[in-house]
C-alpha positions as CSV (number, residue, x, y, z in Angstrom):
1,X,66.1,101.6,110.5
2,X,68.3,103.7,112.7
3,X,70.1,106.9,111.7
4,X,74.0,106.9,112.7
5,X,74.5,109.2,115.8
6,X,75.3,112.8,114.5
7,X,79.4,113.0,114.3
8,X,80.9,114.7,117.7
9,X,81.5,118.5,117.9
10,X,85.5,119.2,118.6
11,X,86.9,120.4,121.8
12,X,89.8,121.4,123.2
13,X,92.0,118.2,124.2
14,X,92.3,120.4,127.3
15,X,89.1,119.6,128.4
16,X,89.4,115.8,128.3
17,X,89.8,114.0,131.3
18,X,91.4,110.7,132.4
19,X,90.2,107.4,130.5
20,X,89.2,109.9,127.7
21,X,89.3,108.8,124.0
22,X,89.7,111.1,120.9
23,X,90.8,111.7,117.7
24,X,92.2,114.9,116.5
25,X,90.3,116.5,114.1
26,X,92.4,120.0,113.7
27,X,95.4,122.0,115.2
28,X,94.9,125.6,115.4
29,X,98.0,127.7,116.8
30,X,101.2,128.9,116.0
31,X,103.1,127.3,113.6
32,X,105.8,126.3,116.0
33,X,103.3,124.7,118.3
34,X,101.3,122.9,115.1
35,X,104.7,121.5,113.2
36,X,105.7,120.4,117.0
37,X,102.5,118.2,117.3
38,X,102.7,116.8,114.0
39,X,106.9,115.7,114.5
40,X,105.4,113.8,117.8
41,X,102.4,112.2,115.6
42,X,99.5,114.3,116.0
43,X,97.7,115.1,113.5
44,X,94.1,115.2,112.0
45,X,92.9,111.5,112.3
46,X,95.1,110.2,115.4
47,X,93.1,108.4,117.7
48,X,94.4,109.3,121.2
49,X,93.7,108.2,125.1
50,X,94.5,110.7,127.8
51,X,96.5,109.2,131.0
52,X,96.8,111.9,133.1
53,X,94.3,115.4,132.8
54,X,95.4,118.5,133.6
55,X,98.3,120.4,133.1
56,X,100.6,118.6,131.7
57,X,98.5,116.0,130.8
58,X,99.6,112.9,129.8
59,X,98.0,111.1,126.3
60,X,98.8,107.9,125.2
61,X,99.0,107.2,121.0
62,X,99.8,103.6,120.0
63,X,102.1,102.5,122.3
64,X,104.0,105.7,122.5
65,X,102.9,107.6,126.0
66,X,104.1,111.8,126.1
67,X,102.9,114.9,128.0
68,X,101.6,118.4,126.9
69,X,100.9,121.8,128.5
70,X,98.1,123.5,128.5
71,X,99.0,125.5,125.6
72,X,99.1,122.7,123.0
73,X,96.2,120.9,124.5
74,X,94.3,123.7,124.1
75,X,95.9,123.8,120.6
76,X,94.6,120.1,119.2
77,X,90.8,120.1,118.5
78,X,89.3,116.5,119.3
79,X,86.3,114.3,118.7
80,X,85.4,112.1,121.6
81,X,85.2,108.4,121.1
C-alpha cells in the first residue's frame, strides 16, 4: 500500500507563478497587513489561484479576482496544490 505524499513545505505566495494553486497556511507581518488579508478572505485554509505573478500579482479566490503587492504576498505563507 502506498504512503500519502509528505504535506507541502510553505512559501512565500510571492514566489508563485501564473496557473499556480495554493492554500494559505499562515500570515506573518504586521498587524495592519494580516487584519487587511483576512477582511479580503485570506486566511489559513483558503485555497487560492494566482492570475497574474509578479508585482502586483493578481489571485483569484472563489469567484472573487484582487491584486497584492509584493509586501503582502510575501506576507501569506502557501502550500502548493
Amino acid at each position: 500500500m502506498n504512503a500519502p505524499p509528505p504535506p507541502a513545505s510553505p512559501v512565500r505566495a510571492a514566489s508563485l507563478s501564473r496557473g499556480d494553486r495554493a492554500r494559505v497556511s499562515a500570515i506573518e507581518g504586521r498587524a495592519a497587513i494580516v487584519e487587511r488579508l483576512a477582511a479580503v478572505g485570506l486566511v489559513p485554509g483558503t485555497h487560492l489561484v494566482v492570475v497574474r505573478g509578479g508585482s502586483p500579482m493578481a489571485i483569484a479566490v472563489g469567484a472573487s479576482r484582487f491584486g497584492i503587492g509584493r509586501e503582502w504576498a510575501e506576507a501569506l505563507l502557501v502550500e502548493r496544490r
